[in-house]
VEXFI-213428 format. One record per residue (C-alpha): residue number from 1; residue in three letters; x, y, z. Coordinates in steps of 0.2 Angstrom, whole numbers, plus 5000, padded with zeros to 4 digits. Layout:
N
   num   residu      X      Y      Z
   NUM      ALA      X      Y      Z
...
// end
This chain:
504
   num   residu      X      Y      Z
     1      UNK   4902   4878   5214
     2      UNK   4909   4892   5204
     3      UNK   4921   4904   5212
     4      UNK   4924   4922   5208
     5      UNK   4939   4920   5198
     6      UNK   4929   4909   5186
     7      UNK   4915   4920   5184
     8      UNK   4927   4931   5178
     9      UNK   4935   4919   5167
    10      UNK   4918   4915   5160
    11      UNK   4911   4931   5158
    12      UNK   4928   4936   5148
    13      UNK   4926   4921   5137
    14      UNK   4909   4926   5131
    15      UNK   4915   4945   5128
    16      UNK   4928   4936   5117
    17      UNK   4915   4927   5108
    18      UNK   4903   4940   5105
    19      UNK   4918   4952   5099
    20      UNK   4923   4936   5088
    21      UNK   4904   4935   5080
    22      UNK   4902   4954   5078
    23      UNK   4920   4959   5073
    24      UNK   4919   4948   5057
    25      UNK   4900   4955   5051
    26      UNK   4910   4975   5054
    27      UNK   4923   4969   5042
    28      UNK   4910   4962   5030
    29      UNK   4901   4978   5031
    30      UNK   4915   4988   5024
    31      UNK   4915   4980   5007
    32      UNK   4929   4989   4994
    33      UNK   4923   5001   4980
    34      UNK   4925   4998   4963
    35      UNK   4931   5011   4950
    36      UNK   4928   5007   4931
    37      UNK   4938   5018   4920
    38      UNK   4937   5014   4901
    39      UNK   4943   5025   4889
    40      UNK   4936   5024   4871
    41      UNK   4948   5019   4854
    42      UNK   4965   5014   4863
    43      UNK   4975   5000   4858
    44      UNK   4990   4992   4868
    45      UNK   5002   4997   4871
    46      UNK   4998   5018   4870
    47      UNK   5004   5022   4887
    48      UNK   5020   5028   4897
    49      UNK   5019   5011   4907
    50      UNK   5023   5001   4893
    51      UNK   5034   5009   4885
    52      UNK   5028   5020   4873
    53      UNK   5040   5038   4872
    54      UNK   5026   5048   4864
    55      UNK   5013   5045   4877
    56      UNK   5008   5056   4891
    57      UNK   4997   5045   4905
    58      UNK   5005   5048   4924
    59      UNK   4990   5042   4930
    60      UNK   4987   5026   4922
    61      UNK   5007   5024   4927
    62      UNK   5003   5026   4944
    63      UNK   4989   5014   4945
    64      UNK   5001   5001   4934
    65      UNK   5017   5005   4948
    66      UNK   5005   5003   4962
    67      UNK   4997   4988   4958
    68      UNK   4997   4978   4940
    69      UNK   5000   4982   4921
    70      UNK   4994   4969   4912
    71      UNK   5003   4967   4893
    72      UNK   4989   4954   4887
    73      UNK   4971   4961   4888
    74      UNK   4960   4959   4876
    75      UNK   4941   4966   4871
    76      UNK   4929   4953   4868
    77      UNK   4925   4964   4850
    78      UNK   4935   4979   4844
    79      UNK   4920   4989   4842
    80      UNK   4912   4997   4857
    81      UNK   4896   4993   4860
    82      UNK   4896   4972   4858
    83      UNK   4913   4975   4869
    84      UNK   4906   4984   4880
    85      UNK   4890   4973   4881
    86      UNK   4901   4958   4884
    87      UNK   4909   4967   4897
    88      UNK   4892   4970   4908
    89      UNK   4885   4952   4904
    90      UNK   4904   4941   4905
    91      UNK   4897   4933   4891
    92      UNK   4905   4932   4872
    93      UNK   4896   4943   4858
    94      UNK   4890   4929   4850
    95      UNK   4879   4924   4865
    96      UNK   4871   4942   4870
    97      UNK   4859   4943   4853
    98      UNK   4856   4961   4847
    99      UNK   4870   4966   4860
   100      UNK   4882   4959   4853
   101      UNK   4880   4969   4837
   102      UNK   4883   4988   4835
   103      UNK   4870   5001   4838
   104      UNK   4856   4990   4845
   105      UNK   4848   4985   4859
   106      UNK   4850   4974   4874
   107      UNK   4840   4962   4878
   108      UNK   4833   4963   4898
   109      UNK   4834   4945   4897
   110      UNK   4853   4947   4901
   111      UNK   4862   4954   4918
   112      UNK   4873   4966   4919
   113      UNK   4886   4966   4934
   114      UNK   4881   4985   4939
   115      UNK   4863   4979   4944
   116      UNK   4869   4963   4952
   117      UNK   4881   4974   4963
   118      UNK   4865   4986   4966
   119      UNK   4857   4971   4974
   120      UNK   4871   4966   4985
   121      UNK   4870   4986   4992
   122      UNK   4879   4995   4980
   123      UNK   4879   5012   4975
   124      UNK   4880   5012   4958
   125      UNK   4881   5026   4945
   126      UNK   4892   5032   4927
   127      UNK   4898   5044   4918
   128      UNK   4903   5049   4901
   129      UNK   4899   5035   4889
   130      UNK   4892   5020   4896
   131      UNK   4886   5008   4886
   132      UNK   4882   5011   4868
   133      UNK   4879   5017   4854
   134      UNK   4862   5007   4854
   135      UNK   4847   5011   4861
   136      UNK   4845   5002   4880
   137      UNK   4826   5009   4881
   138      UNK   4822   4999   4864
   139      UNK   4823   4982   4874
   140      UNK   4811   4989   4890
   141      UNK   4827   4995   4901
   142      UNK   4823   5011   4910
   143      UNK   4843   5018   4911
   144      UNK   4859   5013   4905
   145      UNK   4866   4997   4910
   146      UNK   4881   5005   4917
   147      UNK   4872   5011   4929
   148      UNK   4862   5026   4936
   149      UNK   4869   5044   4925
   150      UNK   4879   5057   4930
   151      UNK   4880   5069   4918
   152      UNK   4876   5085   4922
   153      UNK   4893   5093   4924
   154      UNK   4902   5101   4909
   155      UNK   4918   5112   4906
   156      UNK   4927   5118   4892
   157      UNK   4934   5107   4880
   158      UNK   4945   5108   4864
   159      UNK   4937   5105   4850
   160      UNK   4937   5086   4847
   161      UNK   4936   5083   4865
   162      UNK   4920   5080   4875
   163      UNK   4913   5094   4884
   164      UNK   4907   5080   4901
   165      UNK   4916   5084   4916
   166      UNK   4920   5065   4921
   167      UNK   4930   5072   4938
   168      UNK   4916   5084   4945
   169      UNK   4899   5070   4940
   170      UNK   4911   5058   4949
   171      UNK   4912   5071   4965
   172      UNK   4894   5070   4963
   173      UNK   4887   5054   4963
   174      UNK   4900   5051   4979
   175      UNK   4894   5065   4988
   176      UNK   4877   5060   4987
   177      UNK   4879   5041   4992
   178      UNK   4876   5034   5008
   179      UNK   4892   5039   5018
   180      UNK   4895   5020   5022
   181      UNK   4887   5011   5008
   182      UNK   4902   5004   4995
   183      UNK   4900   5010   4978
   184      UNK   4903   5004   4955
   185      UNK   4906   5020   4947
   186      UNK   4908   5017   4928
   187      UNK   4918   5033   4921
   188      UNK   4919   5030   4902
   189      UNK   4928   5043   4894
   190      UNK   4924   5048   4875
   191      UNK   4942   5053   4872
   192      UNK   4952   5044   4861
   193      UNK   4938   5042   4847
   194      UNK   4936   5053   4833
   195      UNK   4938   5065   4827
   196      UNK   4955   5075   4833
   197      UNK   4956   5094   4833
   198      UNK   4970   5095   4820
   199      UNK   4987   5098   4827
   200      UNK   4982   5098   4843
   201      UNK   4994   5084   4850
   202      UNK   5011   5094   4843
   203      UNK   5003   5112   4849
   204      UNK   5002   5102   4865
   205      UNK   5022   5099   4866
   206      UNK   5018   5080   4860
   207      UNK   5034   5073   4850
   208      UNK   5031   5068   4831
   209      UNK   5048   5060   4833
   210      UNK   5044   5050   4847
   211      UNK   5028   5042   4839
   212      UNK   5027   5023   4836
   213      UNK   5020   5022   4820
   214      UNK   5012   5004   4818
   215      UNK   5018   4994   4800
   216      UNK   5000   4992   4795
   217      UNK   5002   5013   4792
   218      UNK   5013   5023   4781
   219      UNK   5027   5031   4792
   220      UNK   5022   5049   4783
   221      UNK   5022   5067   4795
   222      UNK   5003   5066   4792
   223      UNK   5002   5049   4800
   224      UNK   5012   5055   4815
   225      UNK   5004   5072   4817
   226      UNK   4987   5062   4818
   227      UNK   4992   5050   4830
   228      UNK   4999   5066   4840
   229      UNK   4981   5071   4842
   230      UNK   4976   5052   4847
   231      UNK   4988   5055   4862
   232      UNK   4982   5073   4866
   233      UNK   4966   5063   4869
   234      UNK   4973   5050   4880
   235      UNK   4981   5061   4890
   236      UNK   4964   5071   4891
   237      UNK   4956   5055   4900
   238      UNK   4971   5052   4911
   239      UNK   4967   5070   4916
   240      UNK   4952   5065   4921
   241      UNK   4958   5048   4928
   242      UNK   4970   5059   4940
   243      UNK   4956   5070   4945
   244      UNK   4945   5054   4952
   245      UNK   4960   5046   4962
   246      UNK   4965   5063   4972
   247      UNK   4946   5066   4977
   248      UNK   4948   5045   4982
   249      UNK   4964   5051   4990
   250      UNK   4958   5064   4999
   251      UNK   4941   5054   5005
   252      UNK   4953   5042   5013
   253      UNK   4945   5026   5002
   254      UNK   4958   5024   4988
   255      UNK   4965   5010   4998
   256      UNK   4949   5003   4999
   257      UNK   4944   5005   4981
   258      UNK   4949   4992   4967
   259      UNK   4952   5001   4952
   260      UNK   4953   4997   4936
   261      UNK   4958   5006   4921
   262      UNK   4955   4998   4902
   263      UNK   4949   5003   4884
   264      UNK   4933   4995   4873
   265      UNK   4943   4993   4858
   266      UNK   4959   4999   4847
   267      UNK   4964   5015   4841
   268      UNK   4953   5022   4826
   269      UNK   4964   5020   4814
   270      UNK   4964   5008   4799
   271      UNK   4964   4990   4799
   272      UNK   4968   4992   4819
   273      UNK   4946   4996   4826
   274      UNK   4934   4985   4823
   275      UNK   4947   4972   4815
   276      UNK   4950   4958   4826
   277      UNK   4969   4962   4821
   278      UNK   4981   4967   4837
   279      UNK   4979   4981   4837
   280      UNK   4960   4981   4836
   281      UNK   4956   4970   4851
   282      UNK   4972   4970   4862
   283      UNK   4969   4984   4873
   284      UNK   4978   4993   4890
   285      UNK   4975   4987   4905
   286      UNK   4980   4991   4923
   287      UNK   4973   4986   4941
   288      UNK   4977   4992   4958
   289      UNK   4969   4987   4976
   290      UNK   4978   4993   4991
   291      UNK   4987   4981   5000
   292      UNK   4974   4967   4991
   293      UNK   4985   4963   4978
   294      UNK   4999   4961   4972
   295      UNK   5011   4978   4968
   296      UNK   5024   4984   4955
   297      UNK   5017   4969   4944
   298      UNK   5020   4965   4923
   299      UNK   5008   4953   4918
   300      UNK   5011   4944   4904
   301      UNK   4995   4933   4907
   302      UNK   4982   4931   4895
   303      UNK   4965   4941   4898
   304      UNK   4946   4944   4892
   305      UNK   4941   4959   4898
   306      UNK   4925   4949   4901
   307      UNK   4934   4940   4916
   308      UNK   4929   4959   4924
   309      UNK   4911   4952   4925
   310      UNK   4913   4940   4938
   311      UNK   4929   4948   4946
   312      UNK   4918   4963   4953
   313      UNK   4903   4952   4958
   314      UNK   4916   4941   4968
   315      UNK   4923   4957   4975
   316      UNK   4905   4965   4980
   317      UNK   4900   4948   4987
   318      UNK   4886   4948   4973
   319      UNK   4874   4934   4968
   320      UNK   4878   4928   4949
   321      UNK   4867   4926   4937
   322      UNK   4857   4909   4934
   323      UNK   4863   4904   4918
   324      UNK   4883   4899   4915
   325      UNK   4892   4916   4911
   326      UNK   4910   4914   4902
   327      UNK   4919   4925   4912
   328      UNK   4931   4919   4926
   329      UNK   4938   4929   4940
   330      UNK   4955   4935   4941
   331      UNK   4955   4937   4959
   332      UNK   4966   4922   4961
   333      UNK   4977   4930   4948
   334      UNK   4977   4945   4954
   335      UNK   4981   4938   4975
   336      UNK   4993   4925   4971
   337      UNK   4998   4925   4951
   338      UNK   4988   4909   4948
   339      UNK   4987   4905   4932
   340      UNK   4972   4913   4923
   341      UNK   4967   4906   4903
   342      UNK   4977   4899   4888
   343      UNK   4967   4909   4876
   344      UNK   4955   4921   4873
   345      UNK   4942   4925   4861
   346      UNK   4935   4939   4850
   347      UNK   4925   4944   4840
   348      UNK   4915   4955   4826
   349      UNK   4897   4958   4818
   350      UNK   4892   4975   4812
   351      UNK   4899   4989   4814
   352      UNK   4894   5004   4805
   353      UNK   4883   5005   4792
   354      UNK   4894   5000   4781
   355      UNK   4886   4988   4766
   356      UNK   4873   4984   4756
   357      UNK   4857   4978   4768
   358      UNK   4866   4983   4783
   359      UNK   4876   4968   4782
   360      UNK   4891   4965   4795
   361      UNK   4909   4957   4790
   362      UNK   4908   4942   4804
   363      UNK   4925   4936   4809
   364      UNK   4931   4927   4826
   365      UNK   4948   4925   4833
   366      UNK   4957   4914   4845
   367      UNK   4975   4921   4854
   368      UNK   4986   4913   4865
   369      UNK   5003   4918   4871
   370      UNK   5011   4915   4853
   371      UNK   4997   4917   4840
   372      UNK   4983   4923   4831
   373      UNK   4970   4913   4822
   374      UNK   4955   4922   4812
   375      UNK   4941   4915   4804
   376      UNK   4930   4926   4792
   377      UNK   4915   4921   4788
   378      UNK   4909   4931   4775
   379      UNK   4928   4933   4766
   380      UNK   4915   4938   4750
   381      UNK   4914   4956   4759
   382      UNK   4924   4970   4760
   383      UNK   4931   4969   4777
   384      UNK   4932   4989   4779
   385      UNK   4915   4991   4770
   386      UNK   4907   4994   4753
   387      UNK   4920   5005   4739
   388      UNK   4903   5012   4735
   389      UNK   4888   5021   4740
   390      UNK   4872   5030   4735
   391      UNK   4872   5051   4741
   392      UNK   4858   5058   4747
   393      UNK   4848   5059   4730
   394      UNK   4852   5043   4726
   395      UNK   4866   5045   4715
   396      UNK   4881   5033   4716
   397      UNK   4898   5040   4722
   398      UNK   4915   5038   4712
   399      UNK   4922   5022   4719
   400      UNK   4935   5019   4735
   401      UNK   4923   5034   4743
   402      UNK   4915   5023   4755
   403      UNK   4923   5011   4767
   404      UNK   4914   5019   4784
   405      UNK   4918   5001   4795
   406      UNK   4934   5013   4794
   407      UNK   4931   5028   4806
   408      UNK   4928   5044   4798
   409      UNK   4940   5059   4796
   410      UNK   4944   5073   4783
   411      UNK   4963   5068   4786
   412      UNK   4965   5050   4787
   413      UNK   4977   5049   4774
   414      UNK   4977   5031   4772
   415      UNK   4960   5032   4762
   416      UNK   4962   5051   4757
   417      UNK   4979   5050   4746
   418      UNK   4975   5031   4741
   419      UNK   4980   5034   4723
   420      UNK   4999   5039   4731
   421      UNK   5012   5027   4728
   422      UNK   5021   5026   4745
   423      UNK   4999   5024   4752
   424      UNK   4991   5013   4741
   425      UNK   5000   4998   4748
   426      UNK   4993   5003   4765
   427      UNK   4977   5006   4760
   428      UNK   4974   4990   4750
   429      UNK   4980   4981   4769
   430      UNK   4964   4991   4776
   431      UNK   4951   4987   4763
   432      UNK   4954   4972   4751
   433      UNK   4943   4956   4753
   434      UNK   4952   4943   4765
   435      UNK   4953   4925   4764
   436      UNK   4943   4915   4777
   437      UNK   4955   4913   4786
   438      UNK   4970   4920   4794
   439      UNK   4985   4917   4806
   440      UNK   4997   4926   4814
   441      UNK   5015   4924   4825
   442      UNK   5010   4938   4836
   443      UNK   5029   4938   4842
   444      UNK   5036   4940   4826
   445      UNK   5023   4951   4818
   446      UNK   5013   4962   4830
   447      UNK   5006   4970   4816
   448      UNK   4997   4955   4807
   449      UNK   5002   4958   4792
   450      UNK   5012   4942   4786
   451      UNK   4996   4926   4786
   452      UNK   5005   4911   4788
   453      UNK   4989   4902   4785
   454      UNK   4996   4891   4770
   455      UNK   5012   4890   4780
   456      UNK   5017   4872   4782
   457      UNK   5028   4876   4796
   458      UNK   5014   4881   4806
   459      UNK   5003   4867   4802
   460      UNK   5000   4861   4820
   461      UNK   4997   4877   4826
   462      UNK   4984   4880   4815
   463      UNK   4977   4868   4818
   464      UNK   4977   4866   4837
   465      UNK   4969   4886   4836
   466      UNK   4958   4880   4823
   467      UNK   4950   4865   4832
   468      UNK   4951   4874   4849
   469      UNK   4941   4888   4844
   470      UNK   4928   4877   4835
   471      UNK   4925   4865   4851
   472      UNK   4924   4881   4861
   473      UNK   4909   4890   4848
   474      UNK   4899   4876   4850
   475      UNK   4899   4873   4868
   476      UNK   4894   4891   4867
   477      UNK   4880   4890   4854
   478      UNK   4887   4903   4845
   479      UNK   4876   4901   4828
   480      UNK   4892   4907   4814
   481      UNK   4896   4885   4818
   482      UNK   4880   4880   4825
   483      UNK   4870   4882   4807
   484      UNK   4861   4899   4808
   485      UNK   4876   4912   4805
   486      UNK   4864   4925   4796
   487      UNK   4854   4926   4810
   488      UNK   4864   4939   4818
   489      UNK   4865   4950   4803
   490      UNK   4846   4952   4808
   491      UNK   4846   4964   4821
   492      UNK   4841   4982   4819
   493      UNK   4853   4997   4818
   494      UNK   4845   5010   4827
   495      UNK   4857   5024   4831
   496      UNK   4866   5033   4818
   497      UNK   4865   5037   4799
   498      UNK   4858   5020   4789
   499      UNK   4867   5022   4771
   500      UNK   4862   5015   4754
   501      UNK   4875   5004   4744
   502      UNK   4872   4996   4727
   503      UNK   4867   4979   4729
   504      UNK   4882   4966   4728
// end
């Protein structure tokens, strides 16, 4: 028979066990949030963390000091809307159909990590630019695939600078969630695209003798002054990043929020956007979690920004999609510094409207730690688009008037003041016809402008990048190596102007 002291005993013992049951499903309850900060046009390595004297970005330092700054990121495409696409779905541009082009739609058939998180009981929501330019309705989606829009808030802005109000939509999309229910909040800055308010950066108290000037751009006042206004516009959206953390701050859930802060794609400048050059695909990026992670952290590990895919479904304890995804989860990275990939991928369809037939300039690329390997498909093309065009009333423009896969501005002097001397070498970098294919020693040459391709010294190199990247599009159906490469020049550009060249 049991005595009193047992009874006690006992009854104590199941109080532990029930605490034990019922502590662990509190702790699952309280899942982190996840902010998604993406800024538009910024290359690596524009920012005070890494380095760069000219830049303005206290905020993104913070995050970089606080948790990880990684020096090898890359965009799965350096053009927007097939990067970003790639981001949502962790898969590679090739894969995502009209998605993986710019200015289409996106197909329903693929899931995006905001909708997966919505299941798993998040609230979910964006603001600024989510995904696009493309038209999300065309393909039967009823919002954004970044998630639920914020938008309504607005203040003055420069002239050049979105007039969205990324701080105050943010305040309220978290004052109107469910108090306890964890939250994806997608704040996608338009800053730094184009176009600049002129002078704005020096007016500003930015340094034109402080600015790195990439080698793939003439070292000229105007080339400084314009990058100037590039950092005005980075520091505008680490304005806006600051903003977000102190209302976190103050909520008491910064701690408990894994933050992420990246770009799309390079700076719009020549041959760096929509180039699978450096400084077109390697981007900024910065992580920090708490206590979660690791702190005060340089990565030099490689990175697709399409590893973000499964990383926040992991993080929200969210199902994955039934088919394979290409993305792989840098928690393990991020916890212990396990190794992540030995290279990464990228790559490029259309961009703008740009050639004859709406025609793309399809390239892919392969980086590791050392080097860069490209292959152009189409080396026929004019990598930065058509010399030529049609006007309005169909007459045809004098030539070197076109080029529109290079972002326009009235004072990009590269293209402007192509007939000068000291330009004309730059210029021909941006728009002559390129072999089909390019390599690269990233180490020596960040700015990919010496191919080594015929280079017998680097003949196992080549060829190790060459055959790697091959066995790797074919296990991924991509059609440029499976036999139906024109396929994906198919797809329909339905945002913007549609231009009319002469037939090539």
């Amino acid at each position: 028979m049991l005595n009193l002291k047992s009874l006690i005993g006992l009854f104590a013992l199941a109080m532990f066990s029930i605490a034990a049951v019922f502590k662990p499903l509190q702790q699952r309850e309280k899942r982190p949030n996840i902010l998604f900060v993406i800024s538009d046009d910024q290359s690596y390595p524009y920012a005070g963390a890494y380095g760069d004297k000219a830049a303005k970005t206290p905020n993104f330092d913070r995050i970089a000091k606080e948790g990880i700054l990684f020096t090898n990121a890359f965009a799965a495409s350096p053009g927007c809307s097939p990067s970003r696409a790639a981001l949502l779905t962790g898969l590679n541009c090739w894969q995502i159909k009209e998605a993986g082009t710019h200015a289409s739609s996106f197909p329903k058939e693929f899931e995006v990590f905001p909708d997966l998180l919505e299941r798993a009981g998040y609230a979910v929501g964006f603001t600024g630019k989510g995904w696009g330019p493309g038209d999300f309705k065309a393909s039967g989606r009823d919002r954004n695939p970044a998630g639920n829009a914020f938008l309504s808030k607005t203040l003055e802005s420069p002239k050049g600078v979105s007039d969205v109000d990324y701080a105050e939509n943010f305040k309220d999309f978290f004052g109107q969630k469910q108090k306890d229910k964890p939250f994806f909040f997608w704040l996608g800055t338009h800053e730094p695209h184009r176009t600049y308010q002129k002078g704005i950066g020096a007016a500003n108290g930015f340094d034109m003798n402080k600015v790195t000037v990439p080698p793939f751009l003439p070292d000229v006042p105007e080339v400084r002054n314009d990058i100037l206004d590039y950092l005005f516009e980075i520091q505008w959206f680490d304005t806006q990043l600051g903003k977000v953390l102190a209302q976190l701050e103050a909520a008491g859930e910064l701690d408990n929020t894994l933050v992420v802060v990246t770009a799309d794609n390079g700076m719009s400048f020549p041959r760096a956007k929509a180039n699978v050059y450096e400084y077109g695909f390697h981007v900024p990026l910065a992580i920090r979690w708490g206590n979660e992670i690791r702190k005060g952290i340089v990565a030099a590990d490689l990175v697709s920004l399409i590893d973000l895919y499964a990383t926040f479904l992991e993080v929200g304890k969210a199902e994955t999609p039934s088919y394979q995804v290409e993305s792989k989860s840098l928690i393990p990275l991020l916890k212990s510094g396990k190794k992540h990939r030995d290279a990464v991928f990228s790559s490029r369809e259309r961009h703008s409207s740009a050639r004859y037939n709406n025609l793309g300039y399809p390239q892919r690329a392969i980086r590791d730690a050392q080097f860069l390997y490209i292959k152009n498909y189409k080396p026929e093309r004019w990598p930065a688009g058509d010399p030529q065009k049609y006007d309005k009333d169909g007459k045809l423009e004098p030539a070197n008037t076109a080029f529109h896969d290079i972002d326009e501005s009235a004072d990009n002097i590269v293209i402007r003041e192509w007939q000068d001397p000291k330009i004309a070498p730059y210029f021909h970098l941006a728009t002559d016809k390129r072999p089909a294919e390019e390599f690269y020693d990233i180490v020596k040459d960040p700015g990919c402008l010496k191919n080594l391709i015929q280079d017998q010294h680097y003949k196992s190199q080549i060829a190790s990048l060459r055959a790697k990247m091959k066995t790797y599009q074919i296990a991924t159906k991509d059609p440029r190596e499976t036999g139906n490469g024109d396929y994906l020049d198919s797809f329909p550009r339905l945002n913007g102007e549609i231009r009319n060249f002469p037939a090539q």
